[in-house]
TIPA-400521 format. One record per atom (N, C-alpha, C): residue number from 0; residue in three letters; atom name; x, y, z. Coordinates in steps of 0.2 Angstrom, whole numbers, plus 5000, padded with zeros to 4 digits. Example, Ala and Ser with C-alpha at 12.3 -4.5 7.8 and 13.67 -1.06 7.14 Angstrom:
REM residues 2
+-----+-----+----+------+------+------+
|   i |  aa | at |   c1 |   c2 |   c3 |
+-----+-----+----+------+------+------+
|   0 | ala |  N | 5066 | 4972 | 5039 |
|   0 | ala | CA | 5062 | 4978 | 5039 |
|   0 | ala |  C | 5066 | 4984 | 5039 |
|   1 | ser |  N | 5064 | 4989 | 5035 |
|   1 | ser | CA | 5068 | 4995 | 5036 |
|   1 | ser |  C | 5064 | 5000 | 5039 |
+-----+-----+----+------+------+------+
//
This chain:
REM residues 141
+-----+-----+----+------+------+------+
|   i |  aa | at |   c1 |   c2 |   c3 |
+-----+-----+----+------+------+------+
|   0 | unk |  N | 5544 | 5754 | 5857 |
|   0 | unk | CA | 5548 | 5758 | 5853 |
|   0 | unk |  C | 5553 | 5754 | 5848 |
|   1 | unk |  N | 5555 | 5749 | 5854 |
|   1 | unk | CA | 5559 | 5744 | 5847 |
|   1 | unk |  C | 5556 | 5742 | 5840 |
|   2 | unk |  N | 5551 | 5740 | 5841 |
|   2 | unk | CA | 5547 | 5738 | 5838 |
|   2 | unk |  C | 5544 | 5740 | 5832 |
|   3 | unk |  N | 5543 | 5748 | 5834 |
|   3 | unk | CA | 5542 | 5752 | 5828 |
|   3 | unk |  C | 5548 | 5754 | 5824 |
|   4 | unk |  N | 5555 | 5753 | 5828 |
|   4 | unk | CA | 5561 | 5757 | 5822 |
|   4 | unk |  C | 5562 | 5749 | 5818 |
|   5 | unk |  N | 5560 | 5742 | 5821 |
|   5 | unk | CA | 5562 | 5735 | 5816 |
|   5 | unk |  C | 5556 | 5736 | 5811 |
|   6 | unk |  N | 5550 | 5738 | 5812 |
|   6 | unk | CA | 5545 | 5738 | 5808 |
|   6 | unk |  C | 5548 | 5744 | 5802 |
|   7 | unk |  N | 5550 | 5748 | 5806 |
|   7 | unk | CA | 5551 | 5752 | 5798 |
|   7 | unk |  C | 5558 | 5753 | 5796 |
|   8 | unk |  N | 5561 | 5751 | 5798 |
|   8 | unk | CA | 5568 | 5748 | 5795 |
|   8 | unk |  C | 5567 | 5743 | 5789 |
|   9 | unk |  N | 5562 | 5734 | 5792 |
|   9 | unk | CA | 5558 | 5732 | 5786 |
|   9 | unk |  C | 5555 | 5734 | 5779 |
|  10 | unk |  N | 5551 | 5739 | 5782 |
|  10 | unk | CA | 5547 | 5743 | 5779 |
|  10 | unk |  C | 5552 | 5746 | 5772 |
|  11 | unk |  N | 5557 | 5751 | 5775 |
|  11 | unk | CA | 5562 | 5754 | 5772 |
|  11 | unk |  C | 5565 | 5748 | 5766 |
|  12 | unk |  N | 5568 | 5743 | 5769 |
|  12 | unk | CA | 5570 | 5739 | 5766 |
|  12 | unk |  C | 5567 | 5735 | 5762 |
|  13 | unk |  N | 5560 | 5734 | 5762 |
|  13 | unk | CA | 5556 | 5731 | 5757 |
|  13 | unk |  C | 5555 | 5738 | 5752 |
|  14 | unk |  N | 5553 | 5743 | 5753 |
|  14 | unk | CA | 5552 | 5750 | 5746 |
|  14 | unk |  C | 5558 | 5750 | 5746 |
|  15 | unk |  N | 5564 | 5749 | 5745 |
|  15 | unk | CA | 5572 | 5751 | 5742 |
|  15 | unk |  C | 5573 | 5746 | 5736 |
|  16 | unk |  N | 5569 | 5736 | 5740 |
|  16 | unk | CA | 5569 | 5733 | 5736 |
|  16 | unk |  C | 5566 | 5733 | 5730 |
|  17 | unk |  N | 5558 | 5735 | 5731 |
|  17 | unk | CA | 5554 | 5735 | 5727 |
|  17 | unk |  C | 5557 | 5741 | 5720 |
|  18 | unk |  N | 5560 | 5746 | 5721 |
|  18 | unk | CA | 5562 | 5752 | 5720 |
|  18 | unk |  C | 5567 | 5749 | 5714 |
|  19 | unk |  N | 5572 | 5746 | 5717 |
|  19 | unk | CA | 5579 | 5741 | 5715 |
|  19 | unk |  C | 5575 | 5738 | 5709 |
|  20 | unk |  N | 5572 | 5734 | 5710 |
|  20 | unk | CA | 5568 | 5730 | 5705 |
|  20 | unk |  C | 5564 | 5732 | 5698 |
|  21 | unk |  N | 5562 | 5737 | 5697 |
|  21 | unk | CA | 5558 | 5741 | 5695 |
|  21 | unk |  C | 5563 | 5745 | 5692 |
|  22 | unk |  N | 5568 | 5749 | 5694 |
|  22 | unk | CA | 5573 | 5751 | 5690 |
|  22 | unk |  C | 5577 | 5747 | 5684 |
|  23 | unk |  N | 5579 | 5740 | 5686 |
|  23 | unk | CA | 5582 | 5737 | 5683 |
|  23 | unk |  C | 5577 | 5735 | 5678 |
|  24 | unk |  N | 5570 | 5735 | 5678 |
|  24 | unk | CA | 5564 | 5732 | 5674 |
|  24 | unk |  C | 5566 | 5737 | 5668 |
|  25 | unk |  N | 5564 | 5745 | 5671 |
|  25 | unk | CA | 5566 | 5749 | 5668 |
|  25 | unk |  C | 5573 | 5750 | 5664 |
|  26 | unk |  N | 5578 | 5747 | 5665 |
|  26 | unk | CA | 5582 | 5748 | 5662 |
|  26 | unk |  C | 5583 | 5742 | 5658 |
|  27 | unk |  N | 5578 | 5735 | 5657 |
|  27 | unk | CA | 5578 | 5730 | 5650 |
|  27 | unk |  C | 5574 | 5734 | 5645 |
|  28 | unk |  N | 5570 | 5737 | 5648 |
|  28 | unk | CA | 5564 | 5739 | 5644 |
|  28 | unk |  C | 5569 | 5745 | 5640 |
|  29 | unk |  N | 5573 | 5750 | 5644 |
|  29 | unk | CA | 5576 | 5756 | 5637 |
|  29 | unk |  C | 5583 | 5752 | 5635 |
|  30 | unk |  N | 5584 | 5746 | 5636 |
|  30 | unk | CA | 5590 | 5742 | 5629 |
|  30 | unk |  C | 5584 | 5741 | 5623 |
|  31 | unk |  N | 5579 | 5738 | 5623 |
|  31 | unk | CA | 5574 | 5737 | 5619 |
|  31 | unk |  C | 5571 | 5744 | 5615 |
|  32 | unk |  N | 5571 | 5749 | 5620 |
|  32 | unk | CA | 5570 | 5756 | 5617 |
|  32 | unk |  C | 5575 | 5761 | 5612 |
|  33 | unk |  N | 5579 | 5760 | 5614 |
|  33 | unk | CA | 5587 | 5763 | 5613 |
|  33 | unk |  C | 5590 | 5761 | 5608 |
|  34 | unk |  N | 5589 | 5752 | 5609 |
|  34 | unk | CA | 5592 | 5747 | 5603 |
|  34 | unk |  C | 5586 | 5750 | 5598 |
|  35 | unk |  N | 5580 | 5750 | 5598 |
|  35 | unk | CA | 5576 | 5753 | 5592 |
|  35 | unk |  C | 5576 | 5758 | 5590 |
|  36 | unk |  N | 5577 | 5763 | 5592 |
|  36 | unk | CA | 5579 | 5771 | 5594 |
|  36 | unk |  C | 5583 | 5772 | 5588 |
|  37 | unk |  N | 5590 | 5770 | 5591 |
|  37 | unk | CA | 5599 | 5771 | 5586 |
|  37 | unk |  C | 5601 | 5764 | 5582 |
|  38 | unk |  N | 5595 | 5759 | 5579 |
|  38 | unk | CA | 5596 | 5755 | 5576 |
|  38 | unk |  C | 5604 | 5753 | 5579 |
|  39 | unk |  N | 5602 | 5747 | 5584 |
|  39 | unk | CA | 5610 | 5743 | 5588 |
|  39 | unk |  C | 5604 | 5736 | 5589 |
|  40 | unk |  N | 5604 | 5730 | 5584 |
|  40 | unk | CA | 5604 | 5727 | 5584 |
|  40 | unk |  C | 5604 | 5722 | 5590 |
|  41 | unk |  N | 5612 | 5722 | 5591 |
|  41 | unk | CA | 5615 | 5720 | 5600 |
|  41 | unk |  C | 5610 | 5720 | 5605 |
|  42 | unk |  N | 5610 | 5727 | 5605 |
|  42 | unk | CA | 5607 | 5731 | 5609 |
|  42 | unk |  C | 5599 | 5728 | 5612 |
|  43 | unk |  N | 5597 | 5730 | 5606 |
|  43 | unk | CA | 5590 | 5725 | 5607 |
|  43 | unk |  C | 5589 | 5719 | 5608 |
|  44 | unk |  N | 5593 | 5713 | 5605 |
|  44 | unk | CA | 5594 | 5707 | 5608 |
|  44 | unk |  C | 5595 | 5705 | 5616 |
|  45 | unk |  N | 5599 | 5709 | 5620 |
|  45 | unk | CA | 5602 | 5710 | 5627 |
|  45 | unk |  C | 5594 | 5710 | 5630 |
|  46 | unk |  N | 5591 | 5713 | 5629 |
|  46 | unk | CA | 5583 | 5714 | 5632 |
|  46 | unk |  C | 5579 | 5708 | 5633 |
|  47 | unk |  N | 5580 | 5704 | 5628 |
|  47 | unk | CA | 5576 | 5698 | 5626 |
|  47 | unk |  C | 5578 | 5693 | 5627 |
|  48 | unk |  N | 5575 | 5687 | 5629 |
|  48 | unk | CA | 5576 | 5681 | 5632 |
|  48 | unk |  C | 5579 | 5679 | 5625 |
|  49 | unk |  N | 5581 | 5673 | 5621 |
|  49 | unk | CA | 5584 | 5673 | 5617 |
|  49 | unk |  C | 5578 | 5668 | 5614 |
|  50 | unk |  N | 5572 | 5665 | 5616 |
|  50 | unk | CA | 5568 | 5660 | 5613 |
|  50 | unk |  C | 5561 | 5664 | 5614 |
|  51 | unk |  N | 5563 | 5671 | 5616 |
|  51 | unk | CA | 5554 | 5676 | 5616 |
|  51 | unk |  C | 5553 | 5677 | 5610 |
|  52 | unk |  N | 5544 | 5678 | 5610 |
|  52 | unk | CA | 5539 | 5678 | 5605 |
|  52 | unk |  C | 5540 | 5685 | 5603 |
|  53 | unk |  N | 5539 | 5687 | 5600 |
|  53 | unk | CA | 5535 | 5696 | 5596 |
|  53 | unk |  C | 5530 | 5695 | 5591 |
|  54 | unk |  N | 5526 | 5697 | 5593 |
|  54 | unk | CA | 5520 | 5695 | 5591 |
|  54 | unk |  C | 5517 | 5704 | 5590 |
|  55 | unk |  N | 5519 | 5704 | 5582 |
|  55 | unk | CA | 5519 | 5712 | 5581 |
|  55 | unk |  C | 5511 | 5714 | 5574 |
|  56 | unk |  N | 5511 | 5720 | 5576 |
|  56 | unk | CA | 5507 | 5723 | 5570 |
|  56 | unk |  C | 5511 | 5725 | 5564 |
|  57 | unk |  N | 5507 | 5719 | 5557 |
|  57 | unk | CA | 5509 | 5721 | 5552 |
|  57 | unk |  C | 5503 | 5724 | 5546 |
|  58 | unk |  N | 5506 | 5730 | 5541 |
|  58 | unk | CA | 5498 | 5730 | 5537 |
|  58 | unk |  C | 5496 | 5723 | 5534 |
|  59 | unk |  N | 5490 | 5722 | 5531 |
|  59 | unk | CA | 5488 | 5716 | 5529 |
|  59 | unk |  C | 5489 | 5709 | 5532 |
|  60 | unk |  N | 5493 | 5709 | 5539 |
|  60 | unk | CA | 5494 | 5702 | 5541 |
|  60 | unk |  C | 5490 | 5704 | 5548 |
|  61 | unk |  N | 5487 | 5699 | 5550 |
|  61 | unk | CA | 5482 | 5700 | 5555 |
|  61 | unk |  C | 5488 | 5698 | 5561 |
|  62 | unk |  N | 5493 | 5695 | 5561 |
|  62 | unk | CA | 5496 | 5693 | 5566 |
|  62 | unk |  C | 5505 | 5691 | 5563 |
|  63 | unk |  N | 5509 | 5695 | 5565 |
|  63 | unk | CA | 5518 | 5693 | 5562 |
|  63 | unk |  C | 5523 | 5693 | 5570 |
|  64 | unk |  N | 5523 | 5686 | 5567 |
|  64 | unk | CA | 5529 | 5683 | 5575 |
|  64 | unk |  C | 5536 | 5683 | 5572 |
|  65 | unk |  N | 5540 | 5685 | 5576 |
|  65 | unk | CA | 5547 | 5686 | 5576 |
|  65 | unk |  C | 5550 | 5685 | 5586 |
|  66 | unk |  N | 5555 | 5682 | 5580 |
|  66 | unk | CA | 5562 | 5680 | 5586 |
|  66 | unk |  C | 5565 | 5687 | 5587 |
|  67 | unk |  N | 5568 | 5688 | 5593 |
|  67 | unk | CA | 5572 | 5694 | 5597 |
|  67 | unk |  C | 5578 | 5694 | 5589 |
|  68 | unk |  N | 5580 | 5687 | 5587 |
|  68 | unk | CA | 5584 | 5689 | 5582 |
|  68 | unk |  C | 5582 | 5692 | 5576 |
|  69 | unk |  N | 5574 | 5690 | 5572 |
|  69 | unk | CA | 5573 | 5693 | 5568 |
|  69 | unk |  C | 5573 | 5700 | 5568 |
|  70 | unk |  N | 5568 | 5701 | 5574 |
|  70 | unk | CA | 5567 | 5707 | 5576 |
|  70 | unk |  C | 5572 | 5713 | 5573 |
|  71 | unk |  N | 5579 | 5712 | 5579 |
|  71 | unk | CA | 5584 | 5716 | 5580 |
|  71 | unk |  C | 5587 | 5717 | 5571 |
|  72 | unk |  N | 5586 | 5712 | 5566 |
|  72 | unk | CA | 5589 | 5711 | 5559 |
|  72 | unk |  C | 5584 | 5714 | 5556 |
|  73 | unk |  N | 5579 | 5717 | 5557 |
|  73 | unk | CA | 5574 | 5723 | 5555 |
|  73 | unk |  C | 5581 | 5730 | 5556 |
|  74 | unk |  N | 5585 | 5731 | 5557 |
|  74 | unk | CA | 5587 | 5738 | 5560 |
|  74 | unk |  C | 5596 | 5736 | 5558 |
|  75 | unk |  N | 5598 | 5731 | 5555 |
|  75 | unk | CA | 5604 | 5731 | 5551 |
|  75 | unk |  C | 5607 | 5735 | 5548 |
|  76 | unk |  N | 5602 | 5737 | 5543 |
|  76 | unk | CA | 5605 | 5741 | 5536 |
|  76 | unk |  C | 5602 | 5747 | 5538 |
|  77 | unk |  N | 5602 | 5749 | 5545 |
|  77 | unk | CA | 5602 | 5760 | 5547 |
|  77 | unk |  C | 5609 | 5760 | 5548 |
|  78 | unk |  N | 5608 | 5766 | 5550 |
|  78 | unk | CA | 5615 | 5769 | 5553 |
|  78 | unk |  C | 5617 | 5768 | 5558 |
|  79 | unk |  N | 5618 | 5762 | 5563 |
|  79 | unk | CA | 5619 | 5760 | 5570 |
|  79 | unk |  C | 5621 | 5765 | 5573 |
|  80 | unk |  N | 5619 | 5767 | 5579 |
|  80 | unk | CA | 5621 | 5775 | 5584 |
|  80 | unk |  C | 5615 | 5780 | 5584 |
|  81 | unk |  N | 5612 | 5781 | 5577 |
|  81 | unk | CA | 5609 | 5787 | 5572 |
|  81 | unk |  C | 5602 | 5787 | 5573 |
|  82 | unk |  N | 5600 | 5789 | 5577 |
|  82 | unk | CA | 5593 | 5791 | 5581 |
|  82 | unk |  C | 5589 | 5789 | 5573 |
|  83 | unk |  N | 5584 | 5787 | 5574 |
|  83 | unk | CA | 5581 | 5785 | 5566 |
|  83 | unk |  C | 5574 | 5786 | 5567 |
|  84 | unk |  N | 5571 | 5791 | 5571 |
|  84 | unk | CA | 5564 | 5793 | 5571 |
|  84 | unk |  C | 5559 | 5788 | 5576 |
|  85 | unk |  N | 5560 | 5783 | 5582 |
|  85 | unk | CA | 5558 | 5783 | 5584 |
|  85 | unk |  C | 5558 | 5784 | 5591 |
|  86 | unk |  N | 5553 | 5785 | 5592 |
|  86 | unk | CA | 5552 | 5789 | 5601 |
|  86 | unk |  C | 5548 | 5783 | 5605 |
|  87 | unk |  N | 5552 | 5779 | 5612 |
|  87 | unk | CA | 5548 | 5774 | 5614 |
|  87 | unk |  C | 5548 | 5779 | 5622 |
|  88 | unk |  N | 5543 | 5776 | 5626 |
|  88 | unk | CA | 5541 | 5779 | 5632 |
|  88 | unk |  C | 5538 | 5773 | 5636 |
|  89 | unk |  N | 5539 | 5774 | 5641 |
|  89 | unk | CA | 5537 | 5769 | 5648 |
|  89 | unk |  C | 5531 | 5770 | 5650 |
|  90 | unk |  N | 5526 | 5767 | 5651 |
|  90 | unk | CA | 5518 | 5770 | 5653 |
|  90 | unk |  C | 5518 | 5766 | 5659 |
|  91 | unk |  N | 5518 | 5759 | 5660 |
|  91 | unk | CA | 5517 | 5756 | 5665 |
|  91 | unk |  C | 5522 | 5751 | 5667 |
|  92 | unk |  N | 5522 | 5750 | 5674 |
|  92 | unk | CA | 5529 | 5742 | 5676 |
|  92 | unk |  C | 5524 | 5739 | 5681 |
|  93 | unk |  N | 5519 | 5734 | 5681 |
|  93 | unk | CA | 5518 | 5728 | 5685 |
|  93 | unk |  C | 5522 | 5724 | 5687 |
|  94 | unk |  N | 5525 | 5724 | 5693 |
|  94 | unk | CA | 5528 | 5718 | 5695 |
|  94 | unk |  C | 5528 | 5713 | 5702 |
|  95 | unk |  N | 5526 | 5705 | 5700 |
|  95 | unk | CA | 5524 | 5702 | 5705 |
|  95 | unk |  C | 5532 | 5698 | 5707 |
|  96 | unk |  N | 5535 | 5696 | 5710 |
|  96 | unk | CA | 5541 | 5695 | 5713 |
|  96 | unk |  C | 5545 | 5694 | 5707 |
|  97 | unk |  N | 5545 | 5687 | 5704 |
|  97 | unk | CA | 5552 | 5689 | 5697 |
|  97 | unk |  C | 5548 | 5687 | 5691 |
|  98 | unk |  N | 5541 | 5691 | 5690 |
|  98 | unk | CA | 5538 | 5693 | 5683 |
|  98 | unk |  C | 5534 | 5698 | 5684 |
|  99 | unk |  N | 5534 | 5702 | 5678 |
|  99 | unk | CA | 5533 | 5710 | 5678 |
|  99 | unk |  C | 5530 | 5711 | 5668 |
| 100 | unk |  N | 5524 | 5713 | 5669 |
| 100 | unk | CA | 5521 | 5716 | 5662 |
| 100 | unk |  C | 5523 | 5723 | 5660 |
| 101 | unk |  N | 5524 | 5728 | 5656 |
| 101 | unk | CA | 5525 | 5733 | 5654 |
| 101 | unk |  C | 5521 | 5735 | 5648 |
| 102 | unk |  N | 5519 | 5741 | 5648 |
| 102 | unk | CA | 5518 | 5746 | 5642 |
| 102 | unk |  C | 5521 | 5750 | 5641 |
| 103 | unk |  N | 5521 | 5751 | 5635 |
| 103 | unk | CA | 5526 | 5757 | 5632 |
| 103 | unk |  C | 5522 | 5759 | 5628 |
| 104 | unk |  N | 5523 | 5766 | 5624 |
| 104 | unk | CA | 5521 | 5768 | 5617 |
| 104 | unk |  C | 5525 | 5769 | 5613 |
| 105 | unk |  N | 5525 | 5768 | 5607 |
| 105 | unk | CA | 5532 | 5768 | 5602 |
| 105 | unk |  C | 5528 | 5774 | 5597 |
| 106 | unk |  N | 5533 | 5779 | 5594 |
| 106 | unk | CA | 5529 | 5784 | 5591 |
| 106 | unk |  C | 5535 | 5785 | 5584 |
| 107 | unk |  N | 5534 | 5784 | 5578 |
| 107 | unk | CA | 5536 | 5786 | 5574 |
| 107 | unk |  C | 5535 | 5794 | 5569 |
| 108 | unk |  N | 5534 | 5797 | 5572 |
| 108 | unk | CA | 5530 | 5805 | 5570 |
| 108 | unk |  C | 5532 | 5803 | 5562 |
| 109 | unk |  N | 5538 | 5804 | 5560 |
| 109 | unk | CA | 5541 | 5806 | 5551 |
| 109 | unk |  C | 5535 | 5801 | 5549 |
| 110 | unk |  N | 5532 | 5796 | 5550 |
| 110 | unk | CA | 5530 | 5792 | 5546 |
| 110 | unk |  C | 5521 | 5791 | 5548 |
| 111 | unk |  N | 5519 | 5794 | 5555 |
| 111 | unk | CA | 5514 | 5796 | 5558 |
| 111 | unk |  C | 5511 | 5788 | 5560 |
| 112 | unk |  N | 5515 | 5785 | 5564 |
| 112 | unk | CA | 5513 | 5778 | 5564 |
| 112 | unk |  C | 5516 | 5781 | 5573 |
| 113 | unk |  N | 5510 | 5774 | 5576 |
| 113 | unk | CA | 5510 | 5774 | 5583 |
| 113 | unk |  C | 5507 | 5769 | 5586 |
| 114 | unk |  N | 5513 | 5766 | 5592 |
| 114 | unk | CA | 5509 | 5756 | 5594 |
| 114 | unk |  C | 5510 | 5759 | 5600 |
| 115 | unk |  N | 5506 | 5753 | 5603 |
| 115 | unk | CA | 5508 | 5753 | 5610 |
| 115 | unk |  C | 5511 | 5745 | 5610 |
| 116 | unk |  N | 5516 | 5743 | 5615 |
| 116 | unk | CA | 5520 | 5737 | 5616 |
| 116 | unk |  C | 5517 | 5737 | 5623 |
| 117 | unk |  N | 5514 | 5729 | 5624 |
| 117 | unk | CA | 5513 | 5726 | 5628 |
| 117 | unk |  C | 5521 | 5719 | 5632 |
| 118 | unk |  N | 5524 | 5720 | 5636 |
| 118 | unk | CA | 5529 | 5715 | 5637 |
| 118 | unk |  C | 5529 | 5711 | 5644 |
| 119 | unk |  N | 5531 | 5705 | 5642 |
| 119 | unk | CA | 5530 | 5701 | 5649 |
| 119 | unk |  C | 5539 | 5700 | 5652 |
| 120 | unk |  N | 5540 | 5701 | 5656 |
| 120 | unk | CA | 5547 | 5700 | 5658 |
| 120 | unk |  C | 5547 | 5695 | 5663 |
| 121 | unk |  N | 5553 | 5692 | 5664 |
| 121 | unk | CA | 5555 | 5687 | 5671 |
| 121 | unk |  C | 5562 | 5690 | 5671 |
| 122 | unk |  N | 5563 | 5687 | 5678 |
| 122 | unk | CA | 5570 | 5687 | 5678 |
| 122 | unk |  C | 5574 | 5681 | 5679 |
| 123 | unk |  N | 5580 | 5683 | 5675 |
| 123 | unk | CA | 5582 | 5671 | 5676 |
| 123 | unk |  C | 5588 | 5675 | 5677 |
| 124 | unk |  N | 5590 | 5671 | 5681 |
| 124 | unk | CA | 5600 | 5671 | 5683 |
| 124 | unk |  C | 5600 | 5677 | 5685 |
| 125 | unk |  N | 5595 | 5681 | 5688 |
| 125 | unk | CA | 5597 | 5688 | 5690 |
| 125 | unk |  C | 5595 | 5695 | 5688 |
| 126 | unk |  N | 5593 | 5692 | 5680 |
| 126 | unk | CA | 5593 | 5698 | 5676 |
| 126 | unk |  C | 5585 | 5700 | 5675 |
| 127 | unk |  N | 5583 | 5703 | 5672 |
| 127 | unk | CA | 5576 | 5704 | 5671 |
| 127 | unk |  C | 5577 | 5703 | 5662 |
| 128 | unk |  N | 5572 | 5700 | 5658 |
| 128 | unk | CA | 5574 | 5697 | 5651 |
| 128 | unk |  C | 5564 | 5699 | 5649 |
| 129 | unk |  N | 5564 | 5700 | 5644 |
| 129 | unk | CA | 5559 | 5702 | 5640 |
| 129 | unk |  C | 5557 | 5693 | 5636 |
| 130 | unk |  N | 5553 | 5692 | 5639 |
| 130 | unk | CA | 5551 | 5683 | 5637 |
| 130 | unk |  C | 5545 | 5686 | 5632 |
| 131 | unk |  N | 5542 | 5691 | 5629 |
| 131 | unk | CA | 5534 | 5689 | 5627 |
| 131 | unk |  C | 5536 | 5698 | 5625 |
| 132 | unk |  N | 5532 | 5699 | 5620 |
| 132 | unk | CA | 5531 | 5707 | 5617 |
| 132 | unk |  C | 5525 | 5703 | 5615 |
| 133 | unk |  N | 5519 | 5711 | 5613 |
| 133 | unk | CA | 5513 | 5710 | 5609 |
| 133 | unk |  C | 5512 | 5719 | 5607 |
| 134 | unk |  N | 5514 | 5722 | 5600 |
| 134 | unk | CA | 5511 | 5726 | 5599 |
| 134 | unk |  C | 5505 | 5727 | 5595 |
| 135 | unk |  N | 5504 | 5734 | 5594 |
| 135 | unk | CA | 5496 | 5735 | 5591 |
| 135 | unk |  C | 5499 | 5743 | 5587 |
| 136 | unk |  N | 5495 | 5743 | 5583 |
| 136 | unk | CA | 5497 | 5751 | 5578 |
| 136 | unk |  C | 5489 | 5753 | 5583 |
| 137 | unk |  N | 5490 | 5760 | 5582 |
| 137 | unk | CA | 5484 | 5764 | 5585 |
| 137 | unk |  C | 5483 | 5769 | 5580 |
| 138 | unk |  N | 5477 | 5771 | 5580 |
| 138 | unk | CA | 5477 | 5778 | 5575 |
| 138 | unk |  C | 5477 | 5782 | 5581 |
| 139 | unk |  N | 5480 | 5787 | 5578 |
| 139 | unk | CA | 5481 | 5794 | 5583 |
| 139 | unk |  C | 5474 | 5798 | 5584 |
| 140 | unk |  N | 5475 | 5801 | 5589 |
| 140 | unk | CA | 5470 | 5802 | 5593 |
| 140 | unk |  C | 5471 | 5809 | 5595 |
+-----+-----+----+------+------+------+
//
């Protein structure tokens, strides 16, 4: 009998961790969402490792790399706070101890534009940090 209540007390206390983990993923990944969302520059950099790649869709460039700083200096000159047409959504969180992939869909309906974001995250010093994005434009479907 003992043995079964240490077995799932373990048990318990590994799904609470994994849980733990997964929420904080979840919650680099809506600084990056939010910060794009309400144009907060800040915002979006807090998410990102400070030396990660973005490696995004542009028309006529087969491939455009930006720093988490260039990035965030995309969204400068909006209204910071001011919802600006973009809708991001959490599709998937893979995570193996402290690195974890995600997908997301970004939708911009005013402008009929739609990616999906691939990202690699680790966690350094505790935190969970977006190291690698790769998006793609999709035609709607």
């Amino acid at each position: 009998m003992k043995k079964h209540i240490v077995t799932a007390l373990l048990l318990t206390t590994f799904i609470c961790s994994a849980q733990a983990e997964e929420a904080a993923i979840r919650a680099t990944l809506q600084k990056y969402i939010e910060g794009s969302s309400y144009s907060d520059p800040e915002l979006i950099q807090t998410a990102f490792y400070e030396s990660a790649d973005l490696f995004l869709s542009k028309k006529d460039q087969e491939i455009w790399v930006l720093s988490p700083k260039e990035y965030a200096a995309l969204f400068e000159h909006r209204v910071k706070g001011k919802f600006n047409g973009r809708e991001g959504k959490i599709l998937a969180i893979d995570r193996a101890n402290d690195i974890a992939s995600a997908k997301a869909e970004i939708r911009i309906p005013s402008r009929n534009l739609y990616f999906i974001d691939i990202f690699l995250l680790k966690k350094l010093s505790g935190e969970w940090k977006i190291i690698g994005k790769a998006a793609t434009q999709m035609t709607e479907q």
